[in-house]
VOBA-1610 file (N, C-alpha, C; in pm, whole numbers, padded with zeros to 5 digits, always signed):
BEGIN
Unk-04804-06476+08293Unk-04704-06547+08210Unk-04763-06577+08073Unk-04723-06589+07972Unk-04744-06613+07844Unk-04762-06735+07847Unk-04904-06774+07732Unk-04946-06856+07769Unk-04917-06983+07636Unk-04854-07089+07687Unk-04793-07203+07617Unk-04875-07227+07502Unk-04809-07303+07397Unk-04881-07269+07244Unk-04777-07417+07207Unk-04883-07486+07152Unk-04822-07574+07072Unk-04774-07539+06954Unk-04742-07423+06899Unk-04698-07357+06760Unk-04658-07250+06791Unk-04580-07188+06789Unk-04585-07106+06809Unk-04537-07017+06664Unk-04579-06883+06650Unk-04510-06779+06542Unk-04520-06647+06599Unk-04487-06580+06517Unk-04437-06410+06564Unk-04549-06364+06551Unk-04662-06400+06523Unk-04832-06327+06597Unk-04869-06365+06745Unk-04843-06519+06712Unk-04860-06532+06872Unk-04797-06512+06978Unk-04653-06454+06946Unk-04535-06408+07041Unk-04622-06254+07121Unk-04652-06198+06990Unk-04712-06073+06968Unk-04828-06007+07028Unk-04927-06119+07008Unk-05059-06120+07115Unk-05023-06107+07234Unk-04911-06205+07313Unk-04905-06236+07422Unk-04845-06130+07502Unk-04760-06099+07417Unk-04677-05914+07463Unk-04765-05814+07495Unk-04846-05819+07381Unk-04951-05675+07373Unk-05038-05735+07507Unk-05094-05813+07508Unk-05166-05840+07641Unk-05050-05829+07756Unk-04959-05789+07770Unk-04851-05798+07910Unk-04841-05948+07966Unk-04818-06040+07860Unk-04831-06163+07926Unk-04666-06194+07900Unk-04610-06245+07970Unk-04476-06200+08004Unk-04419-06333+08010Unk-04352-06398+07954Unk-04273-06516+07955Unk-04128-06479+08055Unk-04075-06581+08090Unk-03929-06554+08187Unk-03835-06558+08064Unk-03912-06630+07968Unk-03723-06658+07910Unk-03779-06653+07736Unk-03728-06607+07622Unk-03743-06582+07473Unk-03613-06647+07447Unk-03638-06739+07414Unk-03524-06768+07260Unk-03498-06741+07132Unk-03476-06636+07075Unk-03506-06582+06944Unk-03391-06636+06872Unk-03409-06714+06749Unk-03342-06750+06680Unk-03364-06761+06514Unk-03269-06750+06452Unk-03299-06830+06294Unk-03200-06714+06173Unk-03250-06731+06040Unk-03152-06656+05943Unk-03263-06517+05961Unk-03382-06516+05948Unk-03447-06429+05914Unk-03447-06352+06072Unk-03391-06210+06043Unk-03349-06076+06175Unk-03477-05990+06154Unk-03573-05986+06099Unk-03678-05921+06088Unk-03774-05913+06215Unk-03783-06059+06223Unk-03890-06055+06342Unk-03861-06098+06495Unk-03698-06163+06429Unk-03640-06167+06597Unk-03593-05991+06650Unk-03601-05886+06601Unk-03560-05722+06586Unk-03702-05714+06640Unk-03809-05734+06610Unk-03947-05660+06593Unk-03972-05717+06732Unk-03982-05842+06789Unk-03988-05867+06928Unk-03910-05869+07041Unk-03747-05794+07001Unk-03698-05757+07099Unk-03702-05615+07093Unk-03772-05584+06987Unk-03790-05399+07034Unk-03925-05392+07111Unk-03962-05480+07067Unk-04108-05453+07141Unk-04035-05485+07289Unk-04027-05585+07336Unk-03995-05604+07454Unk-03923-05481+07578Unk-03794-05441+07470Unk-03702-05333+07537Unk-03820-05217+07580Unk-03909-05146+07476Unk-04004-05058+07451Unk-04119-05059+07532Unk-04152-05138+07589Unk-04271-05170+07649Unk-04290-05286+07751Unk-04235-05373+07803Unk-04208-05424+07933Unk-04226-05334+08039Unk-04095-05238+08036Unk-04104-05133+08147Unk-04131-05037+08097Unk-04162-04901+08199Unk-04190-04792+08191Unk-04073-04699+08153Unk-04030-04622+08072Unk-03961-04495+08095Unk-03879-04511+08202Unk-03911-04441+08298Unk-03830-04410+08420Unk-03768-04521+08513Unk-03846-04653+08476Unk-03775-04795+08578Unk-03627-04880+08454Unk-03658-04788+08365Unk-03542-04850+08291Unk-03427-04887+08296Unk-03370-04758+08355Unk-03242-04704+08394Unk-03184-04862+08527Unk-03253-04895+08599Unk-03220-04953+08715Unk-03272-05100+08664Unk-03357-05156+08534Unk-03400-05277+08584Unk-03409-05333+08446Unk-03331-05223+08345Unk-03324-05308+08198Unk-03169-05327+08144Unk-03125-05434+08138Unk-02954-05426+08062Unk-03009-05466+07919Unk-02884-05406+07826Unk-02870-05469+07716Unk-02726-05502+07652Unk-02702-05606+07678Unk-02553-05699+07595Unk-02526-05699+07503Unk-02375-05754+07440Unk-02412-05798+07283Unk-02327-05912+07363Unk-02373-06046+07257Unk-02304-06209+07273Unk-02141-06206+07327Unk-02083-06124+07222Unk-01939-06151+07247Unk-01902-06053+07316Unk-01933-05974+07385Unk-01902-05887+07510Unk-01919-05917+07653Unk-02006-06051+07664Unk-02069-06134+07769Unk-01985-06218+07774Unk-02061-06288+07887Unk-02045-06482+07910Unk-02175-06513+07972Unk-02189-06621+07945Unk-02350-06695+07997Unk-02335-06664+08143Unk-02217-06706+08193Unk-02261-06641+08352Unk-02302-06524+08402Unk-02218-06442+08327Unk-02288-06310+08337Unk-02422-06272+08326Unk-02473-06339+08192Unk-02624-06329+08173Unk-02690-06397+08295Unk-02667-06492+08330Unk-02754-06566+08480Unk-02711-06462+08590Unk-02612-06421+08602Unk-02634-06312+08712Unk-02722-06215+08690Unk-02728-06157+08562Unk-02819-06036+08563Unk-02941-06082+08561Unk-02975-06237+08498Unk-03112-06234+08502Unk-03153-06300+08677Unk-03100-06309+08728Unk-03113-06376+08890Unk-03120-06217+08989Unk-03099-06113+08883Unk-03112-05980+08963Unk-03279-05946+08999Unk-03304-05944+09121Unk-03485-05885+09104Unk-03482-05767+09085Unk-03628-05660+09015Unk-03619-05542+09002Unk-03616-05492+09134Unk-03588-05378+09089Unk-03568-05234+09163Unk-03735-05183+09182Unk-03809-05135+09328Unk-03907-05089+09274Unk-03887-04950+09246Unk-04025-04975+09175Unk-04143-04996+09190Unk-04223-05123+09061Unk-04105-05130+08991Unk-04089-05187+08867Unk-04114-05385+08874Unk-04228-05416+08805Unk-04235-05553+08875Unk-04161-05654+08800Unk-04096-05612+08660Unk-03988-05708+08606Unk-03860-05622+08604Unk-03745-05716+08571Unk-03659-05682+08518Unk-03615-05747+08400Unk-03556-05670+08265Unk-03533-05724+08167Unk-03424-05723+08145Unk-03344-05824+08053Unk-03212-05859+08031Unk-03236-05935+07906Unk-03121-05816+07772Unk-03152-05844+07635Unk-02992-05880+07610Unk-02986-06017+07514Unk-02878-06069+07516Unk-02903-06007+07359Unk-02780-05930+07282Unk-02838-05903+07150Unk-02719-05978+07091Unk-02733-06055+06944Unk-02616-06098+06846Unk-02561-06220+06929Unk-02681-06263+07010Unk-02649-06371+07135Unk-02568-06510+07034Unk-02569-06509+06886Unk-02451-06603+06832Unk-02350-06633+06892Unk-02267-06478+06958Unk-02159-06436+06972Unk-02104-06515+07132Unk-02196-06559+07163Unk-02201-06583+07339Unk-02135-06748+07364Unk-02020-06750+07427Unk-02003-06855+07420Unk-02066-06938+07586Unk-02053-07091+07530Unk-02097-07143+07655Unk-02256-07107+07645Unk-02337-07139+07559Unk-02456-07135+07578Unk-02522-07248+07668Unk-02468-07330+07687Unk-02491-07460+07737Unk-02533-07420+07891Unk-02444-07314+07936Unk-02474-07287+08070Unk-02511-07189+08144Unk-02606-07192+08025Unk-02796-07143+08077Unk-02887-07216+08099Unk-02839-07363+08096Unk-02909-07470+08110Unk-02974-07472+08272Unk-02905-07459+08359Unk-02931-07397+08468Unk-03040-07373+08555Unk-03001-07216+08481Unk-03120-07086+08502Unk-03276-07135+08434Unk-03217-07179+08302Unk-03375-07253+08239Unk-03469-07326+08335Unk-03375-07409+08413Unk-03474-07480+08457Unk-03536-07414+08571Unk-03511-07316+08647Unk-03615-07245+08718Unk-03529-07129+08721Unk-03584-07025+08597Unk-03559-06900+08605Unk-03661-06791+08693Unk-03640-06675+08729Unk-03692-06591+08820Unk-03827-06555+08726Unk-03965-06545+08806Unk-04086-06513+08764Unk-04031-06393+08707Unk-03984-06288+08786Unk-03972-06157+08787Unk-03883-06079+08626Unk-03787-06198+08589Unk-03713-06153+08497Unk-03819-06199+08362Unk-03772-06122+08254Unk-03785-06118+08100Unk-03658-06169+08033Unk-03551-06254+08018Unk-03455-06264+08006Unk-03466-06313+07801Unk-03445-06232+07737Unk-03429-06245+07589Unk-03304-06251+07521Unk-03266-06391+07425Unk-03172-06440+07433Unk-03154-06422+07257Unk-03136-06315+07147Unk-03152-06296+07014Unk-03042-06365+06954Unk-03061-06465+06878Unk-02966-06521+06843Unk-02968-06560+06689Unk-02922-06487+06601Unk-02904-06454+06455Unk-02818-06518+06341Unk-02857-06536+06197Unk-02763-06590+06119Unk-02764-06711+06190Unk-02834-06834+06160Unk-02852-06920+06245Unk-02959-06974+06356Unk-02929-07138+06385Unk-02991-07193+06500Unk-02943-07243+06626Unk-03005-07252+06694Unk-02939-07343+06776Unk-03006-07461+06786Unk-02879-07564+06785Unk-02941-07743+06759Unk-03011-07735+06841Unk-03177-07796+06809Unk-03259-07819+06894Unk-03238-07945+06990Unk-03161-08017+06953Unk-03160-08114+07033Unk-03050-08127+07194Unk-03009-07983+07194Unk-02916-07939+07265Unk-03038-07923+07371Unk-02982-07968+07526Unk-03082-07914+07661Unk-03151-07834+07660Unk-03014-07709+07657Unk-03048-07549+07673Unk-03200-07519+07595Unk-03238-07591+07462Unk-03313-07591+07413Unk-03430-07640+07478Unk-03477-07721+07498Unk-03581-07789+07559Unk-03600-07747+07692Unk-03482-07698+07748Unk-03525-07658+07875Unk-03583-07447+07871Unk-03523-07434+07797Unk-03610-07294+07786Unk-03733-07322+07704Unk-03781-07435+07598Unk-03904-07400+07550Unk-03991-07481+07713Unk-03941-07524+07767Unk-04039-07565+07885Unk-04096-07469+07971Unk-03996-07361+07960Unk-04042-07244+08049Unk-04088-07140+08009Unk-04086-07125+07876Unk-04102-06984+07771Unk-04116-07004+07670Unk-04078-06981+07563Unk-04075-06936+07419Unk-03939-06913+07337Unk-03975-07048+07272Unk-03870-07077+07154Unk-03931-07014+07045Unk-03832-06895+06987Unk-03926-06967+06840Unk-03798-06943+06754Unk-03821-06992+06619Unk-03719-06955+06496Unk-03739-06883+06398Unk-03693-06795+06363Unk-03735-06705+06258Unk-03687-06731+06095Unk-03733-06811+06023Unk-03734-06873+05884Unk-03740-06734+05804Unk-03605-06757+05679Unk-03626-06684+05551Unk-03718-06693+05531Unk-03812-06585+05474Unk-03930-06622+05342Unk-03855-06679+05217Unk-03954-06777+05166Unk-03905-06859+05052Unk-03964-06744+04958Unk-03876-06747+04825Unk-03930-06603+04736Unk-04091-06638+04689Unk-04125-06750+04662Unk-04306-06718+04639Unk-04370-06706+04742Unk-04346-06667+04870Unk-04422-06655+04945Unk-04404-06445+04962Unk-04318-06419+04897Unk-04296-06277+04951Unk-04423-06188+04891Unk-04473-06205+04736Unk-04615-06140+04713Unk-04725-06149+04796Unk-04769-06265+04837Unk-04842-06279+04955Unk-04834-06205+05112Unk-04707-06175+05101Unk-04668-06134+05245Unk-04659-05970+05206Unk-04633-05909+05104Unk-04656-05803+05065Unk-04804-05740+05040Unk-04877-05838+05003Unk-05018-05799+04953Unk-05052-05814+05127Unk-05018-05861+05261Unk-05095-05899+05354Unk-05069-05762+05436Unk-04851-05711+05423Unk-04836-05647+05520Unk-04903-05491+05453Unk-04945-05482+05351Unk-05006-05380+05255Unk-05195-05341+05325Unk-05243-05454+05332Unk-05354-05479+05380Unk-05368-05427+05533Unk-05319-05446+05588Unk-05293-05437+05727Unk-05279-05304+05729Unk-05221-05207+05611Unk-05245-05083+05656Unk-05305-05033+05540Unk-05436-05074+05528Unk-05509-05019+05427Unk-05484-05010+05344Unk-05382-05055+05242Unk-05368-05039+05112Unk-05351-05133+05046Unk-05406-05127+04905Unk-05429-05246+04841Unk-05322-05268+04703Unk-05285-05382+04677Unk-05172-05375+04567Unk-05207-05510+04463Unk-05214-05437+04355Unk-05240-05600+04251Unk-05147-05669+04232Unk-05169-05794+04147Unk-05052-05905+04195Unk-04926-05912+04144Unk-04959-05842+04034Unk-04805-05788+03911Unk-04753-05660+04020Unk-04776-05625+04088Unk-04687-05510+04162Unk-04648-05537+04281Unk-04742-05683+04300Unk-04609-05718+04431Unk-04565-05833+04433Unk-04590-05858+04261Unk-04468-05970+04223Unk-04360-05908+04180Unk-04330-05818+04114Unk-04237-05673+04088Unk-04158-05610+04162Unk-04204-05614+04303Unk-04146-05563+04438Unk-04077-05673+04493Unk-04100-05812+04488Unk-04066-05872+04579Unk-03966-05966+04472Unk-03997-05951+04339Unk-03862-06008+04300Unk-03788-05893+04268Unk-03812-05766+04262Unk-03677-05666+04269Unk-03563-05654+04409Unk-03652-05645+04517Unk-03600-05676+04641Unk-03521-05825+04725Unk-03663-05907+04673Unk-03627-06018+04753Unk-03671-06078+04873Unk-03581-06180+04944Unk-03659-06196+05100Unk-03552-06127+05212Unk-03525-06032+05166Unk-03467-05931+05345Unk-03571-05819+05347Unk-03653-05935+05460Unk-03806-05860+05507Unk-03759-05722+05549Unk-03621-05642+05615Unk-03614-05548+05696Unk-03625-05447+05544Unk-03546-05491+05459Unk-03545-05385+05321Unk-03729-05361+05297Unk-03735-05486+05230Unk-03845-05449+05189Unk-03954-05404+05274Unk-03996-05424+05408Unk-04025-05343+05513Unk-04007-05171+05467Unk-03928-05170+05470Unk-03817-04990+05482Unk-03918-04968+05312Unk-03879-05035+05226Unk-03940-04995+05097Unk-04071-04959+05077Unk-04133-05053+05132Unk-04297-05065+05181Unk-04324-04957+05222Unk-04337-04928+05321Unk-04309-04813+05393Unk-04296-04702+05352Unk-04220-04676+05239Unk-04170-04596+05170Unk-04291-04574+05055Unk-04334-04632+05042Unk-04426-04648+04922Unk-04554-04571+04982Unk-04576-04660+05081Unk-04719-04638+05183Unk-04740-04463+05184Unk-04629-04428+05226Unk-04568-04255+05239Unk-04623-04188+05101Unk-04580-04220+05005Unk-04587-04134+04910Unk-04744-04113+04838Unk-04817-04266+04879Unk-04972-04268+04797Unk-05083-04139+04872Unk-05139-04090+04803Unk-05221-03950+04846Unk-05338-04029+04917Unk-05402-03984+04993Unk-05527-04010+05076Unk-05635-04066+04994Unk-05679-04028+04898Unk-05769-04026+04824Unk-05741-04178+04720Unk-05641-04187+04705Unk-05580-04356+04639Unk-05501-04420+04681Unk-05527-04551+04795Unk-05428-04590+04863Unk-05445-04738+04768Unk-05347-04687+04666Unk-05352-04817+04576Unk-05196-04854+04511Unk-05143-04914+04508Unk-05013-04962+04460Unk-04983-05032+04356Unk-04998-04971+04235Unk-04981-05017+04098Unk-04862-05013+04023Unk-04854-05087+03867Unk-04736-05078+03851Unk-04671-04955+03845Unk-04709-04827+03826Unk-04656-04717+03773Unk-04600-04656+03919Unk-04693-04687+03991Unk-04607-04660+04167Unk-04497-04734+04174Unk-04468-04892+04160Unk-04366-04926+04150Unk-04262-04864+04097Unk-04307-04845+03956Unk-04152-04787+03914Unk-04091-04637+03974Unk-04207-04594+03977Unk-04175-04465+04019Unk-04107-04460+04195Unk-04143-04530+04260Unk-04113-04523+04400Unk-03997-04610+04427Unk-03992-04727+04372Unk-03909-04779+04391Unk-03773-04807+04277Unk-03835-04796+04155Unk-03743-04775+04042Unk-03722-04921+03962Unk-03831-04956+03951Unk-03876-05152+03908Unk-03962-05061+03735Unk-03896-05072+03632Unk-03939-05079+03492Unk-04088-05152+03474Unk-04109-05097+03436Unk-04303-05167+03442Unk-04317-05208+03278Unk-04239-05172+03216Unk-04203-05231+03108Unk-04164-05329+03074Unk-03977-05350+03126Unk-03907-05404+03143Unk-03887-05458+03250Unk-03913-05608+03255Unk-03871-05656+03382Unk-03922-05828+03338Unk-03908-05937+03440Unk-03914-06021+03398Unk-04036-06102+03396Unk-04125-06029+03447Unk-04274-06059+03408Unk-04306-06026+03262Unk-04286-05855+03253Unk-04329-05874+03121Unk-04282-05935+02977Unk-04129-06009+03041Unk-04062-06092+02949Unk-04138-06250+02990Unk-04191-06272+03074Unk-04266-06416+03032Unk-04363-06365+02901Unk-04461-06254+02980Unk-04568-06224+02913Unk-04521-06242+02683Unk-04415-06161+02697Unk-04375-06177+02565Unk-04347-06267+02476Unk-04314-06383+02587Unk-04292-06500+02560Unk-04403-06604+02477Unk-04480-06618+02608Unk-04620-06657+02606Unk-04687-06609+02486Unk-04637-06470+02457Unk-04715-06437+02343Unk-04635-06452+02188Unk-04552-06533+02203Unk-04441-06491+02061Unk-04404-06424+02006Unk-04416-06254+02109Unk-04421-06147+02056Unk-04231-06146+02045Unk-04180-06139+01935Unk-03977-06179+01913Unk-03922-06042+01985Unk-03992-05908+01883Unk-03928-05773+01913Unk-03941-05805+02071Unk-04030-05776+02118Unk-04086-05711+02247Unk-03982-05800+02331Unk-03961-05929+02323Unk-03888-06041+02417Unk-03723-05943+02429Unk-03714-05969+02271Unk-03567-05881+02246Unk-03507-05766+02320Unk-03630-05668+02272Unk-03636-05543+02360Unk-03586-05554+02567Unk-03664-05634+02563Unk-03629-05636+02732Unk-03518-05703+02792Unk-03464-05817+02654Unk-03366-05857+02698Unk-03223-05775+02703Unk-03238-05721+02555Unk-03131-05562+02551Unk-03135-05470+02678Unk-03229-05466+02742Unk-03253-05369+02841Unk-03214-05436+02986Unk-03227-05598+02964Unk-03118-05591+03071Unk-03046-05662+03058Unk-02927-05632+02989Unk-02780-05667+02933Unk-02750-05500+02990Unk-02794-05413+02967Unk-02734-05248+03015Unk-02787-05210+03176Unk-02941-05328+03189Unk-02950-05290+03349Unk-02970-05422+03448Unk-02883-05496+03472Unk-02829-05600+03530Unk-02931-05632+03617Unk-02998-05492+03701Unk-03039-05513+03806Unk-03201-05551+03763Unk-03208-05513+03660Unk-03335-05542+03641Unk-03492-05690+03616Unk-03318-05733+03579Unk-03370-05868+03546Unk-03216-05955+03478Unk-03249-06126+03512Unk-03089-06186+03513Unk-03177-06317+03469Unk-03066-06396+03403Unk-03115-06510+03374Unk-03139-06598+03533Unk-03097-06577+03625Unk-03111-06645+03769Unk-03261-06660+03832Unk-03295-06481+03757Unk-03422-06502+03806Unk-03566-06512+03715Unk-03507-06536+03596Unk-03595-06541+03490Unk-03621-06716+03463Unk-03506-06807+03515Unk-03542-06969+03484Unk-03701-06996+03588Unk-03648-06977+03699Unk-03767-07047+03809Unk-03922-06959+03741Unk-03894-06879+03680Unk-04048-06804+03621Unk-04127-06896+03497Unk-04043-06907+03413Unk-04011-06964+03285Unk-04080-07133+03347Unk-03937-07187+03408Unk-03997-07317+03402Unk-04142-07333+03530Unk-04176-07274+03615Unk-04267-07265+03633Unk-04425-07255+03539Unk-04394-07178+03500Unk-04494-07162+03374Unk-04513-07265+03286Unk-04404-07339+03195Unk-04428-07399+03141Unk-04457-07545+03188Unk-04427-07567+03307Unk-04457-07669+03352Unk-04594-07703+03403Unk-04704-07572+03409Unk-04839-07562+03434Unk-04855-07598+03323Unk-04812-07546+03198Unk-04867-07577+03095Unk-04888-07697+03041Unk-04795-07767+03042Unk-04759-07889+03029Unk-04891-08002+03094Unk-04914-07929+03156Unk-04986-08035+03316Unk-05173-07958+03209Unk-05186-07828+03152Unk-05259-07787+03105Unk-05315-07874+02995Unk-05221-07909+02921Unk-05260-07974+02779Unk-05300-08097+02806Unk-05285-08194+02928Unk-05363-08311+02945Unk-05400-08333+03072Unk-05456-08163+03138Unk-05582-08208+03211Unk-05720-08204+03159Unk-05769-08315+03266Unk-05920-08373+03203Unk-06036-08243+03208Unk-06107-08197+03078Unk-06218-08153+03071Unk-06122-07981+03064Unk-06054-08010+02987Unk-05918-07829+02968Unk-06002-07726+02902Unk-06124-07797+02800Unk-06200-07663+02784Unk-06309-07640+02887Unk-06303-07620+03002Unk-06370-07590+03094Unk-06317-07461+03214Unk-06322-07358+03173Unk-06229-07265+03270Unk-06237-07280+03380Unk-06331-07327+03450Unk-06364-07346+03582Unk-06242-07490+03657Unk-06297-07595+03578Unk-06212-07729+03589Unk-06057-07676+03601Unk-06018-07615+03460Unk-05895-07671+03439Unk-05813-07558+03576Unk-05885-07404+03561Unk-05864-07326+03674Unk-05829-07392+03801Unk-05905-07491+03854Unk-05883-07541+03950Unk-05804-07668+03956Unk-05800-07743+03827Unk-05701-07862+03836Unk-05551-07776+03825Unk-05513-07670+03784Unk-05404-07606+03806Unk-05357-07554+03944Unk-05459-07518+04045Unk-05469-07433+04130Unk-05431-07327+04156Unk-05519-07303+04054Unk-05544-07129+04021Unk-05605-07059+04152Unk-05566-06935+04173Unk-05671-06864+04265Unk-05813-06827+04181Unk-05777-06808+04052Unk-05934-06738+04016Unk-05912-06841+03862Unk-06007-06797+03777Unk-06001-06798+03651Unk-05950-06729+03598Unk-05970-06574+03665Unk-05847-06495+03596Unk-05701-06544+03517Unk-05616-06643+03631Unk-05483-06657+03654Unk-05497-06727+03477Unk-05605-06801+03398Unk-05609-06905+03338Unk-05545-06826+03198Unk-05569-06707+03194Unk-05540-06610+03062Unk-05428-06669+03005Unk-05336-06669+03082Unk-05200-06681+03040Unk-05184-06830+02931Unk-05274-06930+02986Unk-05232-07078+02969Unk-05323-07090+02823Unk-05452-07056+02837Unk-05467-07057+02721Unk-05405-06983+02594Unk-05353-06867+02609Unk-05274-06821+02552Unk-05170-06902+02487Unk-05115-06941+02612Unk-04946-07039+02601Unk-05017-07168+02500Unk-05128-07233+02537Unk-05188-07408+02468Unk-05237-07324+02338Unk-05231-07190+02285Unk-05244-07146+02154Unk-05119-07153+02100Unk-05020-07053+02130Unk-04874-07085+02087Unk-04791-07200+02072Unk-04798-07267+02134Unk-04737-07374+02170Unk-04803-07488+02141Unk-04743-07563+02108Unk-04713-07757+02149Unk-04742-07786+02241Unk-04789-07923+02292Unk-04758-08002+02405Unk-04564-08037+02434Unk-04560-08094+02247Unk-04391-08142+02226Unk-04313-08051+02228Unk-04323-07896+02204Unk-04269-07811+02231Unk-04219-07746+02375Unk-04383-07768+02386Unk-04375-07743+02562Unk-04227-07832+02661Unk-04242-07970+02625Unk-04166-08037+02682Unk-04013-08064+02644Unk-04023-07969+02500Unk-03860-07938+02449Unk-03827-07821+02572Unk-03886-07763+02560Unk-03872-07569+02638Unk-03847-07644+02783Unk-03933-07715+02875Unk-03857-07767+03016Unk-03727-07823+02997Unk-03717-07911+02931Unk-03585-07928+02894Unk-03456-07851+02855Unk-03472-07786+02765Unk-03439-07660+02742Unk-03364-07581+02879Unk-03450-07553+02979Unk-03458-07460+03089Unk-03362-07526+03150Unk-03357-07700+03177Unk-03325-07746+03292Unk-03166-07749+03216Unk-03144-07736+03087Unk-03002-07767+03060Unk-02936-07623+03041Unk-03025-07536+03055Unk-02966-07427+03054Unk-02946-07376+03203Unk-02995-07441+03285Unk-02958-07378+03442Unk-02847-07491+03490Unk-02795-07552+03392Unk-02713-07687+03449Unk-02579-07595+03382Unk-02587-07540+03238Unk-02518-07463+03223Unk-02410-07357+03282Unk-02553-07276+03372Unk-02580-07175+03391Unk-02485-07160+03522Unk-02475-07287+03635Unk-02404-07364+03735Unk-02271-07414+03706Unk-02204-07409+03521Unk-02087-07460+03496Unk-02044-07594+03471Unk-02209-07635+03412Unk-02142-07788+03347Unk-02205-07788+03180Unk-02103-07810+03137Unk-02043-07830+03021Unk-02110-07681+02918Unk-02043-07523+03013Unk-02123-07478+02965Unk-02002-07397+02869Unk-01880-07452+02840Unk-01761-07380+02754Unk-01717-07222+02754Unk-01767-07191+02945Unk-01745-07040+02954Unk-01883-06947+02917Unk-01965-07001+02846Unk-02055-06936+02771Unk-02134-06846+02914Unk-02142-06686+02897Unk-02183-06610+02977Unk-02331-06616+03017Unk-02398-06543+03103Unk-02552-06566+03140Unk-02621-06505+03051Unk-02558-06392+03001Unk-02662-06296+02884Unk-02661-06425+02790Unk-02541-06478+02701Unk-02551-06536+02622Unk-02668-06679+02645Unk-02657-06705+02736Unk-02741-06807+02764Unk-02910-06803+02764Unk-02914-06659+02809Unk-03075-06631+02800Unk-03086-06597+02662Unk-03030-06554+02556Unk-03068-06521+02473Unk-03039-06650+02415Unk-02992-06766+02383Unk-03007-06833+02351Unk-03102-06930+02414Unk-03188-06940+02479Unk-03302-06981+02529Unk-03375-06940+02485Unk-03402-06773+02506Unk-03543-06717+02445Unk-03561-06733+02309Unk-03447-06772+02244Unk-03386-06776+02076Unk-03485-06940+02052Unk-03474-07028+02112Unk-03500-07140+02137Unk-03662-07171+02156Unk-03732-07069+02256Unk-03834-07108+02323Unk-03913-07020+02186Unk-03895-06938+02112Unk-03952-06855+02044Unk-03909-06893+01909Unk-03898-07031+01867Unk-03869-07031+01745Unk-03851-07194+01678
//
């Protein structure tokens, strides 16, 4: 049996599988379908053998069922030679009467695998059904990635298969894509494919080329322009996406922007700022590297400027939401920001 975990996540679901350690009952739940998919394929795939399938594995969808049904099939013992039987509830949202599995939870069959995928959503934890299957098995919930966590999770799932990616290319990837891990998965993937043996490296020029992300144009290198007061160059990218929408939007250019300047801000009166090491770390920087930018920005800039430009940001995303913004469009709005922050 799989062995109880005060935490549980989709590694430790994972361990416990790959070792054949076999829980009676999975609750898979949450918005994110990535990894509740990845552990009911594993399960379908590898529980049983090939040939005991046919006789000792069902698979449902929610609204084609009823919970009773599911307790009958999972109250079925295998067929031998086969020492479980599995029963996959899929789009288990759809299932009404979840309540009465409450039941079966409380002493379900050693013998069954009974996996209960339940998507777009939770189920209230404070509901029985809940507590009484994490008593016997494995709850877990599968959480969106929040978007700064997706470079990290790109640079990790990259790592994992040998390849290495710098941080502008899988900040590039993951704000072109986003957090639907299954896409960017599929993209990844896609990428992984195309790098030759000899350079398993993922740079910007792979980006654009593989996935079709401007290494030019995009909204990194419109901070960068920023930061630098460079007017044309800001201009340039902003023209470029007024014609390519997809490339970059004022939606996703504020949280960059005021991010930034709000380090900065925090830059100009931390203690001992000519010290790269200090201020590196009173920011919480990963390296000194990251620091380029800020000194840059505490050259250009004001402190009082600095704190016009947050302001700035926050009334332009209040705008941006439809208050008191007189119709005024999103292009118009970024360009009157960057008009603002650059002048």
């Amino acid at each position: 049996m799989a062995e109880k975990k005060s935490s549980v996540t989709f590694e430790t679901i994972m361990r416990d599988l790959k070792a054949k350690k076999y829980a009676p009952v999975y609750v898979l739940m949450g918005d994110e379908s990535y990894y509740i998919d990845r552990i009911t394929d594993y399960i379908a795939d590898n529980v049983l053998d090939p040939d005991d399938r046919d006789f000792n594995q069902t698979v449902v969808f929610g609204a084609d069922t009823t919970a009773a049904q599911v307790v009958d099939m999972a109250k079925g013992y295998p067929v031998m030679p086969a020492a479980h039987r599995v029963v996959i509830v899929k789009e288990a949202q759809g299932l009404k009467s979840l309540d009465a599995l409450e039941r079966y939870f409380e002493k379900p069959l050693a013998s069954t695998v009974l996996v209960i995928a339940y998507k777009n959503g939770t189920i209230d934890r404070r509901k029985k059904v809940v507590g009484k299957a994490e008593a016997v098995g494995v709850v877990f919930e599968s959480k969106k990635k929040r978007d700064y966590e997706l470079p990290a999770f790109i640079e990790a799932y990259l790592k994992k298969n040998h390849v290495a990616i710098d941080t502008k290319s899988a900040a590039m990837i993951a704000e072109h894509i986003g957090a639907d891990l299954s896409r960017l998965i599929s993209e990844l993937d896609k990428v992984m494919i195309s790098l030759p043996d000899d350079d398993r490296r993922v740079t910007p020029d792979v980006v654009e080329r593989e996935i079709g992300v401007s290494k030019e144009f995009n909204i990194f290198e419109l901070k960068t322009a920023i930061i630098e007061r460079n007017v044309f160059k800001a201009n340039q990218i902003v023209k470029y996406f007024d014609k390519n929408p997809k490339a970059g939007s004022l939606f996703s250019c504020l949280p960059l922007l005021y991010t930034y300047f709000q380090n900065l801000m925090v830059a100009f009166y931390a203690p001992d700022k000519n010290n790269d090491n200090n201020l590196a770390a009173f920011l919480e920087l990963k390296s000194v590297w990251g620091l380029k930018d800020y000194r840059v920005g505490m050259r250009n800039f004001s402190a009082m400027k600095t704190l016009q430009i947050l302001a700035k940001i926050r009334e332009t995303d209040a705008k941006s939401k439809g208050l008191d913004s007189l119709n005024t469009s999103t292009d118009d709005l970024m360009r009157e920001l960057i008009f603002f922050i650059l002048h």
